[in-house]
PDB file as gemmi writes it, atoms N, CA and C in Angstrom:
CRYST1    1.000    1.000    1.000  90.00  90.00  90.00 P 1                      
ATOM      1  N   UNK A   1     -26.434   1.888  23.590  1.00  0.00           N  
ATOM      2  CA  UNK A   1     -25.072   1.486  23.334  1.00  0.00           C  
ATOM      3  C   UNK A   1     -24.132   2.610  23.774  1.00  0.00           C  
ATOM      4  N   UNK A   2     -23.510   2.400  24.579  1.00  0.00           N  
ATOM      5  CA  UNK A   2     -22.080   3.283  24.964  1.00  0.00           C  
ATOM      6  C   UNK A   2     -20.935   3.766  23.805  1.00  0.00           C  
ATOM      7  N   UNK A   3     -21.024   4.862  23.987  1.00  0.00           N  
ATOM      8  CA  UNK A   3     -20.171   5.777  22.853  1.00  0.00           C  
ATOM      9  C   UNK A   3     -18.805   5.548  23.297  1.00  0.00           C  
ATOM     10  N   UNK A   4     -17.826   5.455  22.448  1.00  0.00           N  
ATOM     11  CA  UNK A   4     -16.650   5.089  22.932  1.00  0.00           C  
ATOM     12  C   UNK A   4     -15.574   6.615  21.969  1.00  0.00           C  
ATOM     13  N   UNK A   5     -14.563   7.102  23.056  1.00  0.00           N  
ATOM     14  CA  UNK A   5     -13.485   7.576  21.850  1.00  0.00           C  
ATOM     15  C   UNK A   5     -12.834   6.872  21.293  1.00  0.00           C  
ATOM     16  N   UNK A   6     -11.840   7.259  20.273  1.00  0.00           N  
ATOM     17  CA  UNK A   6     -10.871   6.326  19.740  1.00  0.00           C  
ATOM     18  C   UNK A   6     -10.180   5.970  20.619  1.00  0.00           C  
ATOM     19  N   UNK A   7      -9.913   6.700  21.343  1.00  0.00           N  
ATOM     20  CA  UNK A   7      -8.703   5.904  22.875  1.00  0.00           C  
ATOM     21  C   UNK A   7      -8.910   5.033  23.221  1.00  0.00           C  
ATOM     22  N   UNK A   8     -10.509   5.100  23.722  1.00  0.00           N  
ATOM     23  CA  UNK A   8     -10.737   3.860  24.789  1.00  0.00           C  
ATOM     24  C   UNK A   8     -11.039   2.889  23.525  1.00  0.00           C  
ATOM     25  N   UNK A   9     -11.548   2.937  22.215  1.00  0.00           N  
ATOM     26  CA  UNK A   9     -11.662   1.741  21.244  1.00  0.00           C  
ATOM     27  C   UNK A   9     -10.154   1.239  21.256  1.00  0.00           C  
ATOM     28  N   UNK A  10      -9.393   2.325  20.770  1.00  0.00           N  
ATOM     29  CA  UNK A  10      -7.909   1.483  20.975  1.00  0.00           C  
ATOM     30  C   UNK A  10      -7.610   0.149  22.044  1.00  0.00           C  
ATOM     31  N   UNK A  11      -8.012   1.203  23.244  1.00  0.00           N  
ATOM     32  CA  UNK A  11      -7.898   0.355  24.914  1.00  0.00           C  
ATOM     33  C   UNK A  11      -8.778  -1.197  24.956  1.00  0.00           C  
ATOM     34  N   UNK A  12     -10.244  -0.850  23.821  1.00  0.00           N  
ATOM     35  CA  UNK A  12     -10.843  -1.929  24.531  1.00  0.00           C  
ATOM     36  C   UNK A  12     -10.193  -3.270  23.223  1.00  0.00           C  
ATOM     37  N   UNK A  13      -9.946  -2.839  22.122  1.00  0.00           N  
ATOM     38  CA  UNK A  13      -9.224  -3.420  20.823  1.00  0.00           C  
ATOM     39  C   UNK A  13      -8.243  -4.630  22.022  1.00  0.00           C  
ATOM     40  N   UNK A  14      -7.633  -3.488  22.574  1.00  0.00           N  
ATOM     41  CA  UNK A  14      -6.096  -4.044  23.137  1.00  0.00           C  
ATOM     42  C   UNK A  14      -6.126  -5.658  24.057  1.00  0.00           C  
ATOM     43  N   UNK A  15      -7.799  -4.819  25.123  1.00  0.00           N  
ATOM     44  CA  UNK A  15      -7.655  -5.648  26.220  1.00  0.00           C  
ATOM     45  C   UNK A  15      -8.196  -6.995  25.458  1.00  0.00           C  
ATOM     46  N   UNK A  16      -9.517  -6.730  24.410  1.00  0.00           N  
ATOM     47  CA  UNK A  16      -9.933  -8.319  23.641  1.00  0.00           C  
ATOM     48  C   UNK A  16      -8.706  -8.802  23.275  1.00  0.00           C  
ATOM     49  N   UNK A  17      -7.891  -8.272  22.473  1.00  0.00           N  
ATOM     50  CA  UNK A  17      -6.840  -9.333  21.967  1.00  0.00           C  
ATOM     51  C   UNK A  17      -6.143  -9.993  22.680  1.00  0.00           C  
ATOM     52  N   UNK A  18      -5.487  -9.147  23.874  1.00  0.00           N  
ATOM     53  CA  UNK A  18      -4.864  -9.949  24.832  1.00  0.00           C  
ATOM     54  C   UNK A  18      -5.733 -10.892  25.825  1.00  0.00           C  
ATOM     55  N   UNK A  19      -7.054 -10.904  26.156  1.00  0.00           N  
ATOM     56  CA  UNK A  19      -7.873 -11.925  26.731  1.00  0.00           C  
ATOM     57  C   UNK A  19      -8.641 -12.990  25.765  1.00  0.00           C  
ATOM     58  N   UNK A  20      -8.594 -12.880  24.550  1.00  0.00           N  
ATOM     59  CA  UNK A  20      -9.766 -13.346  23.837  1.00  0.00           C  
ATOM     60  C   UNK A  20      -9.242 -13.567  22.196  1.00  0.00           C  
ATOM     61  N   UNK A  21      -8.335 -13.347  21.910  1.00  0.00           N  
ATOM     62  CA  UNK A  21      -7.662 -13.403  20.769  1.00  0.00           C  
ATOM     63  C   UNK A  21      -6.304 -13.774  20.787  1.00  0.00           C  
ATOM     64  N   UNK A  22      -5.916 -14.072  22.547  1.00  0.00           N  
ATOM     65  CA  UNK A  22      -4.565 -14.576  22.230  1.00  0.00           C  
ATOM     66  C   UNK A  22      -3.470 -13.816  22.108  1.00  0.00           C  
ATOM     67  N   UNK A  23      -3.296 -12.685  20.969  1.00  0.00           N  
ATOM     68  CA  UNK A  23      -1.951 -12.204  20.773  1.00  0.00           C  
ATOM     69  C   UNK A  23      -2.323 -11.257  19.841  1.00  0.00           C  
ATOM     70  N   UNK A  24      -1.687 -10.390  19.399  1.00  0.00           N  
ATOM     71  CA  UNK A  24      -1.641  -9.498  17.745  1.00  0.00           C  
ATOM     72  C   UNK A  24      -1.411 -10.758  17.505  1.00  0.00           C  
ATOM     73  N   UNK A  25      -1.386 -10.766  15.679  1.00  0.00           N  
ATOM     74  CA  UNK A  25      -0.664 -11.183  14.454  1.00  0.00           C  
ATOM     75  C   UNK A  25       0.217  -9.855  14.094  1.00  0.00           C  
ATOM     76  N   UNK A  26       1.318 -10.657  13.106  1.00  0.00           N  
ATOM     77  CA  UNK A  26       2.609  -9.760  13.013  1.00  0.00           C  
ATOM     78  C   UNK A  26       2.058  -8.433  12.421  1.00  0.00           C  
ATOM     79  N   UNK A  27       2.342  -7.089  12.380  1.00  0.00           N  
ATOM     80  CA  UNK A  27       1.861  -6.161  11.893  1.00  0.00           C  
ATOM     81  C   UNK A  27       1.502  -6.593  10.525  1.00  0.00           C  
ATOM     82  N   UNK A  28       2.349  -6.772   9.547  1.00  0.00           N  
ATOM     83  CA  UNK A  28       2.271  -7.393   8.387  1.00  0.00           C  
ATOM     84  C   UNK A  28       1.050  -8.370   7.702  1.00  0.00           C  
ATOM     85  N   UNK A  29       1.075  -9.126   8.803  1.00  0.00           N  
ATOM     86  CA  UNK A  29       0.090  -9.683   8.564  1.00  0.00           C  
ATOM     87  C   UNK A  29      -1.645  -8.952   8.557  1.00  0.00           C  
ATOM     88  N   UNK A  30      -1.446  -8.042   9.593  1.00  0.00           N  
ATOM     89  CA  UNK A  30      -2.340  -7.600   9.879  1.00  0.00           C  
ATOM     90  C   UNK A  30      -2.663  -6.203   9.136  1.00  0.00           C  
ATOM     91  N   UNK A  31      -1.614  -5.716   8.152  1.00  0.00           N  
ATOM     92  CA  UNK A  31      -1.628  -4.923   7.005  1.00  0.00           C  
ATOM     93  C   UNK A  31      -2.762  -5.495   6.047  1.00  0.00           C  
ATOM     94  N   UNK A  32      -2.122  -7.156   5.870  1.00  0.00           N  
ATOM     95  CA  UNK A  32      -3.269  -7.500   4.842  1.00  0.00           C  
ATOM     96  C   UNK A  32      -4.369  -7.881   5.223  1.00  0.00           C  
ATOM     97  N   UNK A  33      -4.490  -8.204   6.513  1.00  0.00           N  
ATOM     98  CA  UNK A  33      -5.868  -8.658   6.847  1.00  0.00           C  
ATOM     99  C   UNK A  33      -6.291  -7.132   6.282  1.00  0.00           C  
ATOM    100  N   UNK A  34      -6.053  -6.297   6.885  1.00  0.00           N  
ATOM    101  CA  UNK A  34      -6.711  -4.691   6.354  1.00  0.00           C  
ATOM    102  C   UNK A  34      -7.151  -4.220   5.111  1.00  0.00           C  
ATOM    103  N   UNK A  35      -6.605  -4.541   4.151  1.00  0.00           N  
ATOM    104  CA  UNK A  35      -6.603  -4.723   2.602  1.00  0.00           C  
ATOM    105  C   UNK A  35      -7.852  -5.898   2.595  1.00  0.00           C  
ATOM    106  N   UNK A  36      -7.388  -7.018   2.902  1.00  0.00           N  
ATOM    107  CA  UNK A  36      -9.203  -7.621   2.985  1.00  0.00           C  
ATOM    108  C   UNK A  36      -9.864  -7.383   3.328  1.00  0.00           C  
ATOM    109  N   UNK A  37     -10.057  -6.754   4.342  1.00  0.00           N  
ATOM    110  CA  UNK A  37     -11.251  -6.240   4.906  1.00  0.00           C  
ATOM    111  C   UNK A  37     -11.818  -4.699   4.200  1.00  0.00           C  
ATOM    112  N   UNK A  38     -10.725  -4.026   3.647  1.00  0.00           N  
ATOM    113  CA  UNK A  38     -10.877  -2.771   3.001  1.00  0.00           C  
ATOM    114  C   UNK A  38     -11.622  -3.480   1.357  1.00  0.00           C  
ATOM    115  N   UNK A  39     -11.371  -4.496   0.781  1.00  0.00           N  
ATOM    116  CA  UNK A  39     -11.750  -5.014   0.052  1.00  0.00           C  
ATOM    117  C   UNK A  39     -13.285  -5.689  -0.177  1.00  0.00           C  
ATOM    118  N   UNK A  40     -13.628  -6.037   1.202  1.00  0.00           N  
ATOM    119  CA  UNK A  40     -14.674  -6.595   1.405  1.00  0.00           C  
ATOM    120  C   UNK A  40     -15.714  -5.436   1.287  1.00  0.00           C  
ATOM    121  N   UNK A  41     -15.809  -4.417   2.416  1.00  0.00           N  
ATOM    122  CA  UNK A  41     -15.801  -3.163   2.202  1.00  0.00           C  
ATOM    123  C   UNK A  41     -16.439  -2.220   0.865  1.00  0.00           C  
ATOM    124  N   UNK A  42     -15.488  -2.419  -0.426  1.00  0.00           N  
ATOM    125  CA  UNK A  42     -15.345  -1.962  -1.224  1.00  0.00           C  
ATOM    126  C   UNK A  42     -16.485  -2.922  -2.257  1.00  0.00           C  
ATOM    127  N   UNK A  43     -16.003  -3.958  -2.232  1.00  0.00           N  
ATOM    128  CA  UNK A  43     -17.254  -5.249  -2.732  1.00  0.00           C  
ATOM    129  C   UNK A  43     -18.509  -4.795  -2.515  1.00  0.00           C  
ATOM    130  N   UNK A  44     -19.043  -4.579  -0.977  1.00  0.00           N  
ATOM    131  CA  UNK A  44     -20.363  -4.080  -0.643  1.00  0.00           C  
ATOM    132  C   UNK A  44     -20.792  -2.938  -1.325  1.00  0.00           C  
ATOM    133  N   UNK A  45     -20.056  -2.133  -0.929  1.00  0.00           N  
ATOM    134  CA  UNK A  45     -20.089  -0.517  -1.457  1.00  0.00           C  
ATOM    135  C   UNK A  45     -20.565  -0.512  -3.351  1.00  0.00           C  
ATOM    136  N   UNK A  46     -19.782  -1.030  -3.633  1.00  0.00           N  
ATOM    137  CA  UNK A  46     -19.895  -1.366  -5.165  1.00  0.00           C  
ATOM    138  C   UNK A  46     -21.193  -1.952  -5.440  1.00  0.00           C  
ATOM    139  N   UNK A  47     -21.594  -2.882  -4.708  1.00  0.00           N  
ATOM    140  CA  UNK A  47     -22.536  -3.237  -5.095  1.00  0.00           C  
ATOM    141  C   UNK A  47     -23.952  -2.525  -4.804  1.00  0.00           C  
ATOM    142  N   UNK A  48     -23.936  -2.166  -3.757  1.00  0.00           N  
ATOM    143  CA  UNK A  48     -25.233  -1.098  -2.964  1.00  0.00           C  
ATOM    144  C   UNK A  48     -24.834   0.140  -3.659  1.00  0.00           C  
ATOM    145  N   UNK A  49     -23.995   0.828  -3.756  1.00  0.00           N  
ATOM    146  CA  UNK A  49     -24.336   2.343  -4.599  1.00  0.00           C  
ATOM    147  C   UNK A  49     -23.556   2.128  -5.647  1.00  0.00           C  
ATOM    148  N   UNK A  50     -22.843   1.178  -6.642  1.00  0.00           N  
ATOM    149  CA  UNK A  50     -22.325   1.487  -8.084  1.00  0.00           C  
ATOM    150  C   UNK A  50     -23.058   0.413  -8.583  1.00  0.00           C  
ATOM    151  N   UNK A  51     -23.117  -0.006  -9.789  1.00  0.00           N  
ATOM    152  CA  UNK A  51     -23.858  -0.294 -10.707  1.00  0.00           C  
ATOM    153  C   UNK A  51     -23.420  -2.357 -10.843  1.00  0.00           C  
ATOM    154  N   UNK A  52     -22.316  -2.450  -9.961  1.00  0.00           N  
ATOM    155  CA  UNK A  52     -22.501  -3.870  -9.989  1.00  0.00           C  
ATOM    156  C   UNK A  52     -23.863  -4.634  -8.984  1.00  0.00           C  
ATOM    157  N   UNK A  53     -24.889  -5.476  -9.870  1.00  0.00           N  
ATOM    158  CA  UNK A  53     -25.718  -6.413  -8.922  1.00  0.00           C  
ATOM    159  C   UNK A  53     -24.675  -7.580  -7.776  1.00  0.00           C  
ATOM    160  N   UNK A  54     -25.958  -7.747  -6.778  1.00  0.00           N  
ATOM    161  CA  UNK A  54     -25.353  -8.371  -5.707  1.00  0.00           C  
ATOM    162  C   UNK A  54     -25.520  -9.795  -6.126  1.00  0.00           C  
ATOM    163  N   UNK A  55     -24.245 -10.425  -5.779  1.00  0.00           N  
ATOM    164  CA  UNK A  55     -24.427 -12.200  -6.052  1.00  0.00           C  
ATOM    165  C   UNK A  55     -24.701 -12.526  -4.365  1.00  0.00           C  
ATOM    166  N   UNK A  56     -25.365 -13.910  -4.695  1.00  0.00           N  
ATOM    167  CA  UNK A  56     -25.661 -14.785  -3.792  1.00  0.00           C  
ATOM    168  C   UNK A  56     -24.680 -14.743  -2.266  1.00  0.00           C  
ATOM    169  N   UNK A  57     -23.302 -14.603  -2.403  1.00  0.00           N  
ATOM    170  CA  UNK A  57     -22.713 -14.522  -1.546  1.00  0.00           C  
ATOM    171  C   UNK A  57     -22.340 -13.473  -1.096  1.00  0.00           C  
ATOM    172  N   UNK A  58     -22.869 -12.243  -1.341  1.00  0.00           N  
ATOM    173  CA  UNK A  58     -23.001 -10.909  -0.630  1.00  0.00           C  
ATOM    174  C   UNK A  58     -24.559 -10.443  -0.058  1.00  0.00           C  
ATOM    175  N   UNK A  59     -25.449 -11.466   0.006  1.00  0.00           N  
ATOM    176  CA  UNK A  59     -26.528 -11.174   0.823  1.00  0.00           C  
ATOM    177  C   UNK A  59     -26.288 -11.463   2.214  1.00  0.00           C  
ATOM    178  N   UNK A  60     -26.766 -10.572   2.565  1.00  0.00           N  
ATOM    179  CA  UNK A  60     -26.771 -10.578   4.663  1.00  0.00           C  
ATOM    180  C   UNK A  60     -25.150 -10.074   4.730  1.00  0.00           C  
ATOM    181  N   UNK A  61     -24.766  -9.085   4.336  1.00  0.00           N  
ATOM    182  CA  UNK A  61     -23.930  -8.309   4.346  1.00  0.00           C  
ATOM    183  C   UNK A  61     -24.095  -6.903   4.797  1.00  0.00           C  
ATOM    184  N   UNK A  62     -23.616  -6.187   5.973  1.00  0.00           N  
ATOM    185  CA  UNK A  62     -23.936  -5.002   6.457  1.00  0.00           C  
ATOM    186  C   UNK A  62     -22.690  -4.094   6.331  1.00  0.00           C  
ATOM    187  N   UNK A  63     -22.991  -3.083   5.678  1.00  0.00           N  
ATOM    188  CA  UNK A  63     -22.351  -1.844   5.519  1.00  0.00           C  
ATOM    189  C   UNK A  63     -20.973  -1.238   6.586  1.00  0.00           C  
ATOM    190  N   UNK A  64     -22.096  -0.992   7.868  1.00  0.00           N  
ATOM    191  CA  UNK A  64     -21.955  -1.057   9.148  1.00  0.00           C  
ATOM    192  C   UNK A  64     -20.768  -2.124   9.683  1.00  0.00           C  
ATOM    193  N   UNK A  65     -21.530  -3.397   9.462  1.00  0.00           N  
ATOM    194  CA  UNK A  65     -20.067  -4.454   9.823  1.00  0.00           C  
ATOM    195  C   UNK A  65     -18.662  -4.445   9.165  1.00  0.00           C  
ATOM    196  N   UNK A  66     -18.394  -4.193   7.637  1.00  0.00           N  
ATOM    197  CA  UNK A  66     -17.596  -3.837   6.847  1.00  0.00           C  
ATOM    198  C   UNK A  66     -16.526  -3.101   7.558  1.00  0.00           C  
ATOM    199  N   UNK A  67     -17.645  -1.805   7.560  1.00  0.00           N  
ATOM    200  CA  UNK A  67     -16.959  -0.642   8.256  1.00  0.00           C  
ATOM    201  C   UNK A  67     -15.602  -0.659   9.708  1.00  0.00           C  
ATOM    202  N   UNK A  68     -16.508  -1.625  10.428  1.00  0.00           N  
ATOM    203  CA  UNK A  68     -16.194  -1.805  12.074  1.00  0.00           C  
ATOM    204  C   UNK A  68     -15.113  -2.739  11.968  1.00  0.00           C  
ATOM    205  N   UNK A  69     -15.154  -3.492  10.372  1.00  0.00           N  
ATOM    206  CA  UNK A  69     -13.948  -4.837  10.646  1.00  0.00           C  
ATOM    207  C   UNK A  69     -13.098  -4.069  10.161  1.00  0.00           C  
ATOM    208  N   UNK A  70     -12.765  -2.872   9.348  1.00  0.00           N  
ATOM    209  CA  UNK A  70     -11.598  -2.142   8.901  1.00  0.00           C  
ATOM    210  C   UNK A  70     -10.924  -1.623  10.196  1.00  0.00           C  
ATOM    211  N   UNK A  71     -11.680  -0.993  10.740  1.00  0.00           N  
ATOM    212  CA  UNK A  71     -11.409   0.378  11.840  1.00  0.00           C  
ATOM    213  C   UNK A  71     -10.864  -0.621  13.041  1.00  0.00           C  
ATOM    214  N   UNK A  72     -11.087  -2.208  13.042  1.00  0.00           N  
ATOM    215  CA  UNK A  72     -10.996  -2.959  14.020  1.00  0.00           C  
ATOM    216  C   UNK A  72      -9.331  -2.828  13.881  1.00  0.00           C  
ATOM    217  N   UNK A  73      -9.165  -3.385  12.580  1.00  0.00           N  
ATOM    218  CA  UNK A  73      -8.058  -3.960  11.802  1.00  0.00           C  
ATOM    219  C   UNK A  73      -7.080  -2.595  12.202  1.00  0.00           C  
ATOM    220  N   UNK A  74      -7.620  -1.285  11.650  1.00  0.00           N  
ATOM    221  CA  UNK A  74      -6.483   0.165  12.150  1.00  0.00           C  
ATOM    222  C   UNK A  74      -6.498  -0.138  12.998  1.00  0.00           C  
ATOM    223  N   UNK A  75      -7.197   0.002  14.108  1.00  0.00           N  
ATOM    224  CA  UNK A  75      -6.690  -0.222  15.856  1.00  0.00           C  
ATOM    225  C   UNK A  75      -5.752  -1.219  16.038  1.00  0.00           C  
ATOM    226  N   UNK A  76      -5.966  -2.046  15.813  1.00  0.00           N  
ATOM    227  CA  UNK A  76      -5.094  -3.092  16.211  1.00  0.00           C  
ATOM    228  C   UNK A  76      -3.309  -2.735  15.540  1.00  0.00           C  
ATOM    229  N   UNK A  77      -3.734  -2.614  14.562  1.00  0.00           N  
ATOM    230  CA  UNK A  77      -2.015  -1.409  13.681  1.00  0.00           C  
ATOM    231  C   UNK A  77      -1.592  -0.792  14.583  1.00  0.00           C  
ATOM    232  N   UNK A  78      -2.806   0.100  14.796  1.00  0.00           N  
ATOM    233  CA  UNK A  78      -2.369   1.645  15.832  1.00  0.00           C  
ATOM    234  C   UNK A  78      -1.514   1.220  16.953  1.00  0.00           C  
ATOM    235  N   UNK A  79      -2.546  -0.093  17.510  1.00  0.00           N  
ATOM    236  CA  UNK A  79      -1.646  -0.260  18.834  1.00  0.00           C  
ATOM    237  C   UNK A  79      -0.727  -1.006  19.071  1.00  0.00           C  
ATOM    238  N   UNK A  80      -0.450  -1.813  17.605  1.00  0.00           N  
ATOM    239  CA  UNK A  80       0.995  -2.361  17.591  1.00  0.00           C  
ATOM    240  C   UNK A  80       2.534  -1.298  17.233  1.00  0.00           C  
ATOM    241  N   UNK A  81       1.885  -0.295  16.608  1.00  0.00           N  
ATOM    242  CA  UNK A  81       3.023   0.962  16.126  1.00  0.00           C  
ATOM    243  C   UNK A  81       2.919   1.645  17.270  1.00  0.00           C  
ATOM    244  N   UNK A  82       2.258   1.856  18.208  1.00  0.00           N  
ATOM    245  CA  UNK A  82       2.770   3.095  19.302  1.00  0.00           C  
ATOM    246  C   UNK A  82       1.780   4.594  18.558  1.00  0.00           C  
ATOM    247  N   UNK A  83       0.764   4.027  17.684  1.00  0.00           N  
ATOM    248  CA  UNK A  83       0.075   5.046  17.432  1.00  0.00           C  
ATOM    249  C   UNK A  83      -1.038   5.469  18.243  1.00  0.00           C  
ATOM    250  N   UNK A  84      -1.781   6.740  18.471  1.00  0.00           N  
ATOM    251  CA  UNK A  84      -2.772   7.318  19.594  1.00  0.00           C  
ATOM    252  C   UNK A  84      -3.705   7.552  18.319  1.00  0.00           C  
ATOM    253  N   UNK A  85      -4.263   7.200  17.695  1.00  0.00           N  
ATOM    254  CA  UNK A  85      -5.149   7.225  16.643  1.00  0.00           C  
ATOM    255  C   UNK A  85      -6.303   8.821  16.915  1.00  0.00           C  
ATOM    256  N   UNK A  86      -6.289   9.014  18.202  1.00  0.00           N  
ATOM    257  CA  UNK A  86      -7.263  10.398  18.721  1.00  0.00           C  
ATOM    258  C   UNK A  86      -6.139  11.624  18.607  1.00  0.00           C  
ATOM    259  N   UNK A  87      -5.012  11.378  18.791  1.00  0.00           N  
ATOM    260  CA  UNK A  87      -4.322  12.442  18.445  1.00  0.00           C  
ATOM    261  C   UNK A  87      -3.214  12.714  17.184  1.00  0.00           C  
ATOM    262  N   UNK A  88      -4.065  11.260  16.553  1.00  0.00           N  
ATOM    263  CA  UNK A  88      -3.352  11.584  14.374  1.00  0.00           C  
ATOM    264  C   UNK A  88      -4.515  11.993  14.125  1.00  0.00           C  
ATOM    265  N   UNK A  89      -5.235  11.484  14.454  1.00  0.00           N  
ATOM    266  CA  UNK A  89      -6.985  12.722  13.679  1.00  0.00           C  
ATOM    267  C   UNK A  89      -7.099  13.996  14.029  1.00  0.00           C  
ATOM    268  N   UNK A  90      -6.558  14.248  15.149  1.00  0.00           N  
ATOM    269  CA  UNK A  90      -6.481  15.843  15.687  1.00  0.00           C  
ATOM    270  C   UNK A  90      -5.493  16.280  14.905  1.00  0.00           C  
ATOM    271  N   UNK A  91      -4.569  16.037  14.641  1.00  0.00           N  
ATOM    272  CA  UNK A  91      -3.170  16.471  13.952  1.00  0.00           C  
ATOM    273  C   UNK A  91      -3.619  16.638  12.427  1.00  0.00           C  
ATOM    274  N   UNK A  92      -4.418  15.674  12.060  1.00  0.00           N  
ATOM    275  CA  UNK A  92      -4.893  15.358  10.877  1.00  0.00           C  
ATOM    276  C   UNK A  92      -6.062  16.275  10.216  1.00  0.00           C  
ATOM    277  N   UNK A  93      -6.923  16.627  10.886  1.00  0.00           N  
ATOM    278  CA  UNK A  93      -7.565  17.615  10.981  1.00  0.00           C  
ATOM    279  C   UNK A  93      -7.097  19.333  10.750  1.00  0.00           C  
ATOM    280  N   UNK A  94      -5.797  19.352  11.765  1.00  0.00           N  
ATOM    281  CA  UNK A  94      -5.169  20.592  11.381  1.00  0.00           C  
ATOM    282  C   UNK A  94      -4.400  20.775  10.052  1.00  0.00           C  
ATOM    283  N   UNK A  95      -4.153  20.092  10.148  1.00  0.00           N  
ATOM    284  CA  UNK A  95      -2.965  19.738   8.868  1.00  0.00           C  
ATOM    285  C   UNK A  95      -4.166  20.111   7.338  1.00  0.00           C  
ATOM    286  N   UNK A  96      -5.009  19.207   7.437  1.00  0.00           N  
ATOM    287  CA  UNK A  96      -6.050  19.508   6.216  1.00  0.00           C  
ATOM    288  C   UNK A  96      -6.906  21.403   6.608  1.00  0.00           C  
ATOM    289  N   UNK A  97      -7.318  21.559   7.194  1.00  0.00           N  
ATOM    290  CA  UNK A  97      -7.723  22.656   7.101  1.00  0.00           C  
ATOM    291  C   UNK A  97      -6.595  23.544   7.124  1.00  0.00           C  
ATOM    292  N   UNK A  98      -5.686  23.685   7.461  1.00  0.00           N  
ATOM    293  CA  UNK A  98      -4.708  24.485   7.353  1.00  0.00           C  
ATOM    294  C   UNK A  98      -4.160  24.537   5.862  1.00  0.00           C  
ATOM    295  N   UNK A  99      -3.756  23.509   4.823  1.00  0.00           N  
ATOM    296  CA  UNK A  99      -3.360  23.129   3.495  1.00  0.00           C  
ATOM    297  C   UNK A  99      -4.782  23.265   2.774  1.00  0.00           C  
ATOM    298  N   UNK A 100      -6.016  23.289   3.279  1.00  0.00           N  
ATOM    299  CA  UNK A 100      -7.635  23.079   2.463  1.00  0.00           C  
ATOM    300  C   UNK A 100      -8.471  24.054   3.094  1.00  0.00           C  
ATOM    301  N   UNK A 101      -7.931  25.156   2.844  1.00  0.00           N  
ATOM    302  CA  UNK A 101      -8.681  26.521   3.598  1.00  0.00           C  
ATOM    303  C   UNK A 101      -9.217  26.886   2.744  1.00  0.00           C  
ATOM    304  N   UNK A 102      -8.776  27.220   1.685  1.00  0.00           N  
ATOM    305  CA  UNK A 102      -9.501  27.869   0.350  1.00  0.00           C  
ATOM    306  C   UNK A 102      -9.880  26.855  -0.547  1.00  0.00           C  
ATOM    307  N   UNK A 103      -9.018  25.943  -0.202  1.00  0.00           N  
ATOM    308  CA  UNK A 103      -8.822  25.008  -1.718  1.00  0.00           C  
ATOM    309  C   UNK A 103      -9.808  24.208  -2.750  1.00  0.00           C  
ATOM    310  N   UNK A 104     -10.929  23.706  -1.584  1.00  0.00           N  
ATOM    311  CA  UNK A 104     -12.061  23.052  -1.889  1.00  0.00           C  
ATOM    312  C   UNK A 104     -13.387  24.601  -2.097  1.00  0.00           C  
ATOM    313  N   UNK A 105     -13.353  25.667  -1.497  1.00  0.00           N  
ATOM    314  CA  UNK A 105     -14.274  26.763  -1.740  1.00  0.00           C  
ATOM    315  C   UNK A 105     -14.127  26.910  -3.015  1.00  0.00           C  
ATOM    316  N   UNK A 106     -12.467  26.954  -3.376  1.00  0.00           N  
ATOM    317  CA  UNK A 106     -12.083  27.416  -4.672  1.00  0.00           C  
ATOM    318  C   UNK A 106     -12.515  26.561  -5.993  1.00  0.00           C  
ATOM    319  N   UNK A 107     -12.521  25.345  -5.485  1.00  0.00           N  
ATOM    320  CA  UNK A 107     -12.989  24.239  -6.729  1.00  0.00           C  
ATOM    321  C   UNK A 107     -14.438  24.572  -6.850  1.00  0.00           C  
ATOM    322  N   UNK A 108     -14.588  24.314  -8.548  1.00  0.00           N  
ATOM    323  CA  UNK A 108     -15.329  24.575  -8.963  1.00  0.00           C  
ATOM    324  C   UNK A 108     -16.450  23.508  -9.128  1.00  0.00           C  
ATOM    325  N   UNK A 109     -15.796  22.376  -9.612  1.00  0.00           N  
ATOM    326  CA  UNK A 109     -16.332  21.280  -9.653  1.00  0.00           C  
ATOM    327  C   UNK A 109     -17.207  21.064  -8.784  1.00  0.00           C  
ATOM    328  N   UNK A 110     -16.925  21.888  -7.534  1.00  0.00           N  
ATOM    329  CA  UNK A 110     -17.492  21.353  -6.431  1.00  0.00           C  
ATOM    330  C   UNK A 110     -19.001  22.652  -5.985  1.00  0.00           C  
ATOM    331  N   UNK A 111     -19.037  23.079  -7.112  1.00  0.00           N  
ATOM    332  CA  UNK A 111     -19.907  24.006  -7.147  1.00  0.00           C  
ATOM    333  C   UNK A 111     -21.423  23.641  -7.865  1.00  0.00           C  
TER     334      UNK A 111                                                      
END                                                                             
């Protein structure tokens, strides 16, 4: 399977929707699709590592897929806002180690 950056996921996000999906939906809309899908997500999760059992309608459910329908859902945001999603994680990255240099060494909790 071919490794992709976030760019070109952005790029290839872009070109399916416009050949194969027709159009975006309004950002808005596509806020909440995100929230469902972050929900769905969260359902799995809960059930595979917290203490709720799985019902009938969460079998044949993959972690993995969850995952890919969120990150689908950001891209598609990203590239309706004019966002470069490879260069808010770079930014994002600095920003936390720069503000979380000591901060997490220093916690204890985390000891």
């Amino acid at each position: 399977m071919q490794e992709l950056s976030l760019t070109e996921a952005q790029q290839k996000v872009d070109e399916w929707i416009k050949t194969i999906g027709v159009r975006y939906f309004e950002p808005l809309t596509n806020l909440g699709i995100l929230m469902e899908e972050t929900g769905e997500l969260a359902r799995l999760m809960v059930r595979k590592y917290g203490e709720q059992s799985f019902k009938e309608s969460d079998k044949g459910k993959e972690l993995a897929d969850e995952m890919a329908d969120v990150l689908w859902v950001l891209m598609c945001l990203a590239n309706q806002t004019g966002v470069n999603l490879n260069e808010a994680l770079q930014k994002n990255f600095e920003k936390k180690t720069n503000r979380d240099k000591q901060r997490h060494q220093d916690n204890e909790k985390l000891m």
